[in-house]
N, C-alpha and C positions, 0 to 999 in steps of 0.2 A: 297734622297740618290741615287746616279748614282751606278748602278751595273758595275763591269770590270772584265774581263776575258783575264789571258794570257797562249799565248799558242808559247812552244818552241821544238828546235829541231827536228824541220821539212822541209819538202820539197818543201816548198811556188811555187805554181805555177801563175806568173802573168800574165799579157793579154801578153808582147812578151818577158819573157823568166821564167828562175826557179832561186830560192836564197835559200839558206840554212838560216836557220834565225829562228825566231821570231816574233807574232805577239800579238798587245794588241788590246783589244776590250771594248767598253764603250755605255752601255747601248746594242743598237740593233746597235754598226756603230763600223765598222773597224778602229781606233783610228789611228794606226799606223803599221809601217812592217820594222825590222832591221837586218839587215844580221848579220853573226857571231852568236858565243856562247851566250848564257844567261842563269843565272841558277834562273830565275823567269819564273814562271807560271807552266803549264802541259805538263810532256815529250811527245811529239808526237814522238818520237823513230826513226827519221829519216822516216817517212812514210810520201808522198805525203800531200800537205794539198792544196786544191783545191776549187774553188765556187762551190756553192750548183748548181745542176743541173738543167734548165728550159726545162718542156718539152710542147710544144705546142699543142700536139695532141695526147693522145692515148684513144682508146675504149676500154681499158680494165676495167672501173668502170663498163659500160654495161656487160660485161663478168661474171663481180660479182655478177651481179643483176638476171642476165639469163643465169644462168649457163647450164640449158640445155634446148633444144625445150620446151615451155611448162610450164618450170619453174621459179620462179618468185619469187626470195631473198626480204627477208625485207629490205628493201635500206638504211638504216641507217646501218646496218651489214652489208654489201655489201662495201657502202663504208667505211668503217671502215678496211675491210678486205683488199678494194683496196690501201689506203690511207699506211696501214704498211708496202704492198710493196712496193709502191714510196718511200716511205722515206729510206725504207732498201735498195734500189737501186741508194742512193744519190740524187735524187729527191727533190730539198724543195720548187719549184716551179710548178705545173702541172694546165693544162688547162684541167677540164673531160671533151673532146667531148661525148656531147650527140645530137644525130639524132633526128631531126623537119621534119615533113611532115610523110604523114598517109603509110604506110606500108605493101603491100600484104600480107607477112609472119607473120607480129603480130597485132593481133588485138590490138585494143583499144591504139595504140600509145601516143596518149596523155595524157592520164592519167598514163602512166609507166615515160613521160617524166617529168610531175609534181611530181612523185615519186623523182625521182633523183635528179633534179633540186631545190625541197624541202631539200633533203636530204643533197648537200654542204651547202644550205643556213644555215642553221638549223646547221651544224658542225660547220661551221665557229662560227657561233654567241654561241654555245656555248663553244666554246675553246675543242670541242674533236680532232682537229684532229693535227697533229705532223706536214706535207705539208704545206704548203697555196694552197686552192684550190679554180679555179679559172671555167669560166662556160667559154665551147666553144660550139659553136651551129652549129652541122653541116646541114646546110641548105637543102635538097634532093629536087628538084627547081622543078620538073616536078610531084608535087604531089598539090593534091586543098587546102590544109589547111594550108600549111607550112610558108605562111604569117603570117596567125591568129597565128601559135605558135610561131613566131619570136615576136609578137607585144606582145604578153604575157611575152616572160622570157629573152626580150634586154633590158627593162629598170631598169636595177638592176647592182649595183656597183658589183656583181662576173661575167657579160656579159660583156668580154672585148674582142673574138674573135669568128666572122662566118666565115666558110665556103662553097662557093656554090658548090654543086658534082649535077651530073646530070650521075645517072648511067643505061643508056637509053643503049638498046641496038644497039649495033654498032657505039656508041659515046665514045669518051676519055677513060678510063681503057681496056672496050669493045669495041675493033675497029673494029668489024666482030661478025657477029653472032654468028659464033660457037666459038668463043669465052665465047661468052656470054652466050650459050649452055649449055657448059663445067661445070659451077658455079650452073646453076640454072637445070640441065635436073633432079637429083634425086629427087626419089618420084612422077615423072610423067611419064605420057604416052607422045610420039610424038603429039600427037592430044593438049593432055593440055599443053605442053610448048610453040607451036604455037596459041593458045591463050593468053597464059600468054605472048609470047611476043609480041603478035599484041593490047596488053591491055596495057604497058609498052609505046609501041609506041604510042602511042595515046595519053596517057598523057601527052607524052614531049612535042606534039605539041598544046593539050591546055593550059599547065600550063608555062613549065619552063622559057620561053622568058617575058610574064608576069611579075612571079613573084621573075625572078631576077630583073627586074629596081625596083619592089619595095622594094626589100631587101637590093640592094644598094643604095638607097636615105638613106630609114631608117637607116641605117648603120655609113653614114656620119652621119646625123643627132645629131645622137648621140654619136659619135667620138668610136664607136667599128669596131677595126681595121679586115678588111677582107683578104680573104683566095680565091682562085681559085684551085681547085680541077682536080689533071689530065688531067692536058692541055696536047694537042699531038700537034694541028696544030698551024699553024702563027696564023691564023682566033682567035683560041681559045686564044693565047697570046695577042694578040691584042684587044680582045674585054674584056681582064683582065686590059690592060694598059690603054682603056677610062672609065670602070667603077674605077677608083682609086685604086687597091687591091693592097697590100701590099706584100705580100705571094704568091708564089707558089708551093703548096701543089705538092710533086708528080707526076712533071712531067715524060712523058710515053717515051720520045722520047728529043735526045740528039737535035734536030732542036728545040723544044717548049722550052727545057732549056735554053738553046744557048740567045734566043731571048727573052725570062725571063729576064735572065740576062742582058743582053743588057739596056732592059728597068727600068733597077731598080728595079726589084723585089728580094724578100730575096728567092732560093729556097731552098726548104725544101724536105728532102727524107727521109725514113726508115732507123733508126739506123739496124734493123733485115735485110733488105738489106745486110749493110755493113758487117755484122758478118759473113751473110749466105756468103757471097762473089756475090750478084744474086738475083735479084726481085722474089717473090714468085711465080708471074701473068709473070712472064715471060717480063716484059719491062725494061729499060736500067739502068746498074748497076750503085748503089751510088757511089761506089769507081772510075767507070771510069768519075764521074763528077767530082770528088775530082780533080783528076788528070787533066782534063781540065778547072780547076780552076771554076766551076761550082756551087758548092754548099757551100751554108751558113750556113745551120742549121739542124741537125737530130733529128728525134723523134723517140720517141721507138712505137709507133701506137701500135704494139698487143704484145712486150715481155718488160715490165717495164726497166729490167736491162741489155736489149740490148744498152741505150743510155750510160750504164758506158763503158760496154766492145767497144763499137764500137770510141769511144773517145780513147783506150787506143791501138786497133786494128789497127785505120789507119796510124800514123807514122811507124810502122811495114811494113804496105805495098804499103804505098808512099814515094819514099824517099824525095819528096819537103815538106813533110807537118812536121813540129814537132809538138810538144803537145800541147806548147801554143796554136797554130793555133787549131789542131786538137778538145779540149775542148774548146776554141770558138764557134763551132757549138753549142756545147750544152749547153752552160753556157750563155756569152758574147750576139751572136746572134742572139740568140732565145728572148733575154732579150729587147732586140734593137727591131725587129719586130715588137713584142706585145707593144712597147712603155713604157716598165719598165727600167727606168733609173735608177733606183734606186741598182741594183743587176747583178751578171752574169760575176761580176768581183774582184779580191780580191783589194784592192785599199782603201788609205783613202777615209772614208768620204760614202764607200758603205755600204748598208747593211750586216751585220756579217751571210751570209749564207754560212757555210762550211762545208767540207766535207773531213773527215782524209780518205788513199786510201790506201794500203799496197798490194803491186804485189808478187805476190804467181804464180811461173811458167806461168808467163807470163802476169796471169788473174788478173784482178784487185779484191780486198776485200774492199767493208765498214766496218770501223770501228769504224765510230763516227761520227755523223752528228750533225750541231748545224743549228738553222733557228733562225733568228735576234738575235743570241748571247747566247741562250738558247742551252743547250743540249737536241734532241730528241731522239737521237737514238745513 
C-alpha cells in the first residue's frame, strides 16, 4: 500500500518562482504541484511551503557534546538534543562536522570522535532521529594522526563530506599573528602563548603538506566530496583547483572568492554572517558576496536557525536576489555540492522534504516539517 499526503493552500516556493497551489505526495516523492484552490488534503493556511533545508557544516552537535571546558555530554543525548534543533530550525538535511586530528585543548581526541561518530551511526540505524544525519569530517591537516582518523570513519555510507582547515598561525582565518593572539592568548602567560605558537608552527610544517595529498587521494577514492577551508590567497585557491575540491568553505577575502568562483567551486559562507550583517573574525561580509554574485550556499556553522532566517533576510537586503534564489543557497545548492540529487527542491519526482514557514514581523516561524513525506516536527 503506497502512503499519500496532500497538502493545500499554500505558498509553494519553486527553484525560480512561488504558486499558490497545492501539492500531493506519494510515499517519500513529490507526486505532483497544482496552482489554484483545492479543497483536498491539509490547510497550510496560506503559509510558505518550502524544501527542507540542507546544511553542510555546523559544530554545533560538538557544542552538545562539550558543553563546557571539561565537560563531556553522553553523545547519544547530545545528539539527540542537537538533532531537535535542526529539525525545529527546518533542517532535514545536516552534515555533523566533527574535528579529526589530535588537539592541544582536548585531550584524548579520538575517542570523543568515535563518540560522536558512533553516536549518528547508531541514530540513524535505529530510526531515533527526526533529520537525516549525515558525517562531515573536518580534516585539521597540520596535526600527526588526522590521516589514521580519516582512514577510520571515510569509509562508511554517513562519510559523504571532508574538509581540509589548516588553522596554523598566520595562515588563512589567521593571517597575522596577533590575530591569532586574540583567540588563543586567554589563560596564558606571554611566555606560553609563544610556545604554544612556535609548537602550532612546527606542526604545519611536518604534517599538513603530507597529509593533505593523502587525504585527497583517499577522498577521491572513495567518491567523498571535499571542502577547502579559508582560502585568502590565489596560491590557496589554486592549490584547492588541482587537488579537485568541490567547496569553498569560507573564504576570508573577496580576491580568494572571486577566483573560487571563477574556477567552479560552490562557495559557501555563514548564514550567522548574513544575519549579523559581518564576519565574527572580522573578514568579508556574506552579503557583500551575495551582491557580487559570489556565493552559493549558507550554512548555519554555530546558530542552527540562522540558515532559515538568513534565507528570509537577504531578499530584504539585496534588491537582485528574491527568495527563490535566496533559498537556493540553503536548500537547492547545498544539495548540488554534496552531490544529493535527490532533494533541495520542491519538484516532481523529488524527495517529499518540506518545510510549512509562517513570517511573523518579518521573522520567519517553523510550523511543520515533513522528511520523505512523514511528519517530524
Amino acid at each position: 500500500m503506497s502512503r499519500c499526503l496532500a497538502l493545500r493552500n499554500a505558498r509553494i516556493v519553486l527553484a525560480d518562482g512561488e504558486v499558490d497551489g497545492s501539492l500531493a505526495i506519494e510515499d517519500e516523492t513529490i507526486a505532483a504541484i497544482d496552482e489554484g484552490s483545492s479543497q483536498v488534503g491539509e490547510d497550510i493556511g496560506g503559509d510558505y511551503l518550502i524544501p527542507g533545508l540542507v546544511e553542510l557544516h555546523t559544530d554545533h552537535l560538538e557544542w552538545h557534546y562539550r558543553p563546557r571546558p571539561g565537560v563531556y555530554w553522553d553523545p547519544v543525548a547530545a545528539l539527540h538534543a542537537h538533532d531537535a534543533q535542526i529539525i525545529g530550525s527546518g533542517i532535514t538535511t545536516v552534515f555533523d562536522a566533527v574535528r579529526i586530528g589530535s588537539s592541544p585543548d582536548v585531550a584524548d581526541m579520538g575517542i570523543h570522535v568515535d563518540r560522536l561518530v558512533g553516536a549518528i551511526r547508531s541514530g540513524r540505524d535505529e530510526g531515533r532521529l527526526k533529520a537525516e544525519h549525515l558525517v562531515h569530517l573536518r580534516c585539521e591537516l597540520p596535526t600527526e594522526d588526522v590521516v589514521d582518523h580519516f582512514e577510520t570513519y571515510a569509509q562508511h555510507e554517513t562519510t559523504q563530506l571532508a574538509s581540509m582547515m589548516d588553522h596554523t598561525p598566520g595562515q588563512r582565518q589567521f593571517r597575522t599573528i596577533a590575530e591569532y593572539k586574540k583567540w588563543y592568548e586567554a589563560g596564558r602567560t606571554e611566555e606560553e602563548l609563544e610556545a604554544f605558537i612556535a609548537a602550532r608552527l612546527d606542526e604545519h610544517h611536518r604534517y599538513a603538506g603530507s597529509n593533505r595529498r593523502a587525504i585527497v587521494a583517499r577522498a577521491r577514492e572513495l567518491g567523498i566530496a571535499l571542502a577547502s577551508h579559508d582560502d585568502a590567497t590565489l596560491d590557496h585557491v589554486e592549490e584547492a583547483v588541482e587537488d579537485g575540491v568541490d567547496i569553498a568553505e569560507f573564504p576570508t577575502t573577496l580576491e580568494a572568492a572571486s577566483a573560487a568562483h571563477d574556477a567552479g567551486l560552490a562557495i559557501l559562507m555563514g548564514a550567522p554572517n548574513v544575519v549579523r550583517g559581518q564576519s565574527h573574525s572580522g573578514n568579508i561580509s556574506a552579503t557583500d558576496l551575495v551582491r557580487a554574485g559570489l556565493l552559493d550556499v549558507l550554512s548555519s556553522d554555530y546558530v542552527p536557525f540562522a540558515l532559515m532566517q538568513a534565507a528570509f533576510v537577504l531578499p530584504q537586503r539585496v534588491d537582485s536576489i528574491t527568495l527563490p534564489q535566496a533559498l537556493a543557497t540553503v536548500t537547492r545548492n547545498p544539495a548540488e555540492a554534496a552531490g544529493l540529487d535527490d532533494r533541495g527542491v520542491i519538484a516532481a519526482g523529488k524527495r517529499a522534504d518540506l518545510v510549512r514557514v509562517s513570517l511573523i514581523g518579518g521573522t520567519p516561524v517553523v510550523r511543520a516539517v515533513w522528511r520523505g513525506g512523514v511528519r517530524v516536527a
